[in-house]
C-alpha positions as CSV (number, residue, x, y, z in Angstrom):
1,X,-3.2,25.8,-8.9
2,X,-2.6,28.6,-11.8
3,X,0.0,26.5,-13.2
4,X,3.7,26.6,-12.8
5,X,4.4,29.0,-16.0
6,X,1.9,31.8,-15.0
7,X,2.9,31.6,-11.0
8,X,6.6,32.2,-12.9
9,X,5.0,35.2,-14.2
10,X,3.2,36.6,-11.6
11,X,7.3,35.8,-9.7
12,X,8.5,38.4,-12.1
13,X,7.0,41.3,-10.7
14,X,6.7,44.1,-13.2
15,X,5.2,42.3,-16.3
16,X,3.5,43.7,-19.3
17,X,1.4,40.9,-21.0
18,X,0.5,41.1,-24.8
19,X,-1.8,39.2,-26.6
20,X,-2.6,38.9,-30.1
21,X,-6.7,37.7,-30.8
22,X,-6.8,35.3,-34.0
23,X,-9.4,33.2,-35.3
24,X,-10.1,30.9,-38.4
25,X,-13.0,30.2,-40.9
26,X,-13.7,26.8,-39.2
27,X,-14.0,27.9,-36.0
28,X,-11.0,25.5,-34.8
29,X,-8.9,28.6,-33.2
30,X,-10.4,31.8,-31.7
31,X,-9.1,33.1,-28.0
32,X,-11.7,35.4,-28.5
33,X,-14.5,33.7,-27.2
34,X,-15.7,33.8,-23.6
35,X,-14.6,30.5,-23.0
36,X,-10.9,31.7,-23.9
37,X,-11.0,35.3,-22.4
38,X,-12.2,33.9,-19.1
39,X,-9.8,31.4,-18.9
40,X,-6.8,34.2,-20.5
41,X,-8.4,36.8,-17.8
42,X,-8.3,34.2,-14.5
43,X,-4.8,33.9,-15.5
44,X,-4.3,37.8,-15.5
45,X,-5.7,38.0,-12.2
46,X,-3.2,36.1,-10.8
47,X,-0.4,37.5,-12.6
48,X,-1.1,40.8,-11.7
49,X,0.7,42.4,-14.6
50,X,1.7,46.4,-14.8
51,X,0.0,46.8,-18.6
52,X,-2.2,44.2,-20.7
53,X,-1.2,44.9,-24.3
54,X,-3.7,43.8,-26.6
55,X,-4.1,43.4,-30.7
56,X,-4.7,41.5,-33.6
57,X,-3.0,40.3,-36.8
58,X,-0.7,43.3,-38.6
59,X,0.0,41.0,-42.0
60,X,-0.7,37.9,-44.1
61,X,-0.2,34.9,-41.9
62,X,1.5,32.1,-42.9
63,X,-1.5,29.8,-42.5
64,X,-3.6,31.8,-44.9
65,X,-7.0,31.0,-42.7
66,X,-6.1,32.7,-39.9
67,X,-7.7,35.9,-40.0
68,X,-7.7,39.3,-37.5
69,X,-10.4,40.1,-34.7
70,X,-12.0,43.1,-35.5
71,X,-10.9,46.6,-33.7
72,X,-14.2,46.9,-32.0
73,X,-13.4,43.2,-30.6
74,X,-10.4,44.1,-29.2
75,X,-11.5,47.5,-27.7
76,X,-14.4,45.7,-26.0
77,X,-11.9,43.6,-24.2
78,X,-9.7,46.2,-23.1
79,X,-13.2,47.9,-22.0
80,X,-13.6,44.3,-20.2
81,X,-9.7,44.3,-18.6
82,X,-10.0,48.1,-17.2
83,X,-13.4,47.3,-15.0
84,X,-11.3,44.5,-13.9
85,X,-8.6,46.9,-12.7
86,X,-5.6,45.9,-15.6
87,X,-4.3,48.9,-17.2
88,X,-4.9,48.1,-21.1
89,X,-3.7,49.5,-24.3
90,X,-5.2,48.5,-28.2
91,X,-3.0,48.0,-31.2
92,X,-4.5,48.9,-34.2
93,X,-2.4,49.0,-37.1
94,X,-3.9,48.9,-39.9
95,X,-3.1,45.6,-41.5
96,X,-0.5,45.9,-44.4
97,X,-2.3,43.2,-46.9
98,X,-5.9,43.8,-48.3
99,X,-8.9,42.5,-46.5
100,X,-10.9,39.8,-48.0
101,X,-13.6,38.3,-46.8
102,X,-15.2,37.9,-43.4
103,X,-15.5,35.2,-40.8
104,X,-18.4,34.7,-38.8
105,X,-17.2,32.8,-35.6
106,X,-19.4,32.5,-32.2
107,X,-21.5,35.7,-33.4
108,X,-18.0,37.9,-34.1
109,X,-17.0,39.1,-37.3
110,X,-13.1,37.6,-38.2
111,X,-11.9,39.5,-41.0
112,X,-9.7,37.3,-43.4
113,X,-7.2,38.0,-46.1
114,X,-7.3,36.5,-49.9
């Protein structure tokens, strides 16, 4: 079973999904990984939603080790949800803070913020 909040979903009908890719330092929290995105795209499939919006941290967080996926990160997952059939748009604002340093998490680069 899919679970009764994504069935309630897929119930809808006409649903745009967005998602916002995050990751930390200590590699505690990142639904970027395969792991996540297969899990995040079987729960897609049955939803069936009209758009897949996806993007990444815009500003600071309030938990200063949570840092952005990289653009090419999320581009390769909308790459990823159109041969799977979703219709899928990137946000890419640039993010208003400065960058700092980088994350290296499962092979990806997660750009942080000082």
């Amino acid at each position: 079973s899919a679970g009764p909040m994504i069935e309630q979903l897929r119930d809808l009908g006409a649903v745009i999904v967005r998602t916002v890719f995050v990751a930390d330092h200590i590699r505690r929290i990142n639904n970027a990984t395969e792991p996540a995105l297969g899990h995040w795209m079987s729960a897609l499939s049955v939803i069936r939603p009209t758009e897949v919006h996806i993007a990444t941290l815009r500003r600071r967080p309030a938990w200063p080790y949570l840092g952005a996926i990289p653009e090419e990160k999320l581009h390769d997952i909308a790459h990823r949800l159109e041969e799977a059939g979703f219709r899928a748009k990137v946000f890419t604002a640039r993010w208003t803070g400065k960058f700092g340093r980088t994350y290296q998490d499962e092979g990806d680069t997660v750009l942080g913020c000082d």
